[in-house]
C-alpha positions as CSV (number, residue, x, y, z in Angstrom):
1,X,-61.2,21.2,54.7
2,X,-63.8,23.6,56.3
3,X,-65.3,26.5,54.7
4,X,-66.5,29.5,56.3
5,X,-68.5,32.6,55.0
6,X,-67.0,35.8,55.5
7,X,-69.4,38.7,56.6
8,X,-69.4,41.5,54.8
9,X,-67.1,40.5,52.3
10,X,-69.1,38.2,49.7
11,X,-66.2,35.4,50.4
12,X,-65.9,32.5,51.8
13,X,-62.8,31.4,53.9
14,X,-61.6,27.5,52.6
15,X,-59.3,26.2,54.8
16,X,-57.0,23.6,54.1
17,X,-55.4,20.9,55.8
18,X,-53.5,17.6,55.0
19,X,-51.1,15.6,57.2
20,X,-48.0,15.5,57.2
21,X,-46.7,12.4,55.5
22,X,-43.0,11.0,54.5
23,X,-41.7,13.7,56.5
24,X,-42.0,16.6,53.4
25,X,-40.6,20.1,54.2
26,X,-43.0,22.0,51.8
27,X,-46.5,21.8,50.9
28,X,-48.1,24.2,48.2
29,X,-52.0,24.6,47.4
30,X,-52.0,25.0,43.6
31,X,-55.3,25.0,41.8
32,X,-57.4,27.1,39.2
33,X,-58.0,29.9,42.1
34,X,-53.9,30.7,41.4
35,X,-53.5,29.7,37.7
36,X,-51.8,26.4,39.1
37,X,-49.3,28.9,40.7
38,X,-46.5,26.7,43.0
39,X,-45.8,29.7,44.7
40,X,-49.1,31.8,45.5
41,X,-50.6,29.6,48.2
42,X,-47.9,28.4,50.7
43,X,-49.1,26.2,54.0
44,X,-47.8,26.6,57.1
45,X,-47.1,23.6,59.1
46,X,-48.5,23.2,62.5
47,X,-47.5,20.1,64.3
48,X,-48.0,16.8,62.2
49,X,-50.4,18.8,59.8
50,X,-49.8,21.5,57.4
51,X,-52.5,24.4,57.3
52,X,-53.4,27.5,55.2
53,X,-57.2,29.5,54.4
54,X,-57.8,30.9,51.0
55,X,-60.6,33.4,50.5
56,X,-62.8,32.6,47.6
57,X,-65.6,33.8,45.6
58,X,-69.1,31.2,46.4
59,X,-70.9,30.2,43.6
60,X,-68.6,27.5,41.8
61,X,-66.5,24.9,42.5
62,X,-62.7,25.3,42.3
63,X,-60.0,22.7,40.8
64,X,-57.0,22.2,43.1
65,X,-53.9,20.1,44.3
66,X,-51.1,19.8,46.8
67,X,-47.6,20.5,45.8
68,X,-45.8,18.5,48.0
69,X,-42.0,19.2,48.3
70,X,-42.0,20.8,44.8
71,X,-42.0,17.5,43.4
72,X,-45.1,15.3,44.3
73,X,-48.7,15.8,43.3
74,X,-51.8,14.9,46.3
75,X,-54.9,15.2,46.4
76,X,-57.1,16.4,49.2
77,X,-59.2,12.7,50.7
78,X,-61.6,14.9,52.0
79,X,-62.5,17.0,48.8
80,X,-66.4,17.8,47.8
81,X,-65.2,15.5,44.9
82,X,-62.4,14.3,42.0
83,X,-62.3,15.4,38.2
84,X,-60.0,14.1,35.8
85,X,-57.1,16.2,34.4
86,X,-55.1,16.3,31.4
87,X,-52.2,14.7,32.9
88,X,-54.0,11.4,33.6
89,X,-54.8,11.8,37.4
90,X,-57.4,13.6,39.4
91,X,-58.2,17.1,40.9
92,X,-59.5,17.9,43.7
93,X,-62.8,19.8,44.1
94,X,-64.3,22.2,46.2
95,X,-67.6,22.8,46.1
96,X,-68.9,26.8,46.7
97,X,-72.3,26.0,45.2
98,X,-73.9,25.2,48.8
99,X,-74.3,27.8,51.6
100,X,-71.4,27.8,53.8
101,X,-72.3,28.4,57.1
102,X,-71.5,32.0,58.9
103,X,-68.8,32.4,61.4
């Protein structure tokens, strides 16, 4: 994951990435940025890895998951940090709380 700020815009770009594993054909970003939406944030896949930047608002840290095939839940191994759910597993976190560097 690398986050970027965007000039001018009070955003920051979060870019996503995860391998591809078990040879999915669909991987989703669903988190509290998209109300847990399956089909808001899509990824495109690039190679062996599957890829997509989300602008978001600094200031806070954002809840999220991969969607993987529809079916199976993953979390990001390079997240800012974990948070338990309601469903007995973890979230990912992103943390917007720090500076992000400029582009």
């Amino acid at each position: 994951m690398s986050i970027q700020k965007v000039p001018g815009t009070g955003l920051c770009d979060v870019t996503f990435r995860r391998r591809t594993t078990n040879g999915e054909t669909h991987a989703a970003i669903v988190g509290d940025f998209n109300n847990w939406s399956s089909g808001d944030h899509q990824m495109t896949r690039v190679g062996d890895s599957w890829s997509l930047t989300v602008p978001l608002a600094p200031g806070r840290t954002y809840r999220f998951r991969y969607l993987i095939d529809d079916d199976r839940w993953e979390n990001d191994w390079d997240a800012d940090d974990y948070i338990d759910n309601a469903f007995g597993g973890q979230d990912s976190v992103v943390d917007l709380t720090v500076n992000p560097p400029e582009p």
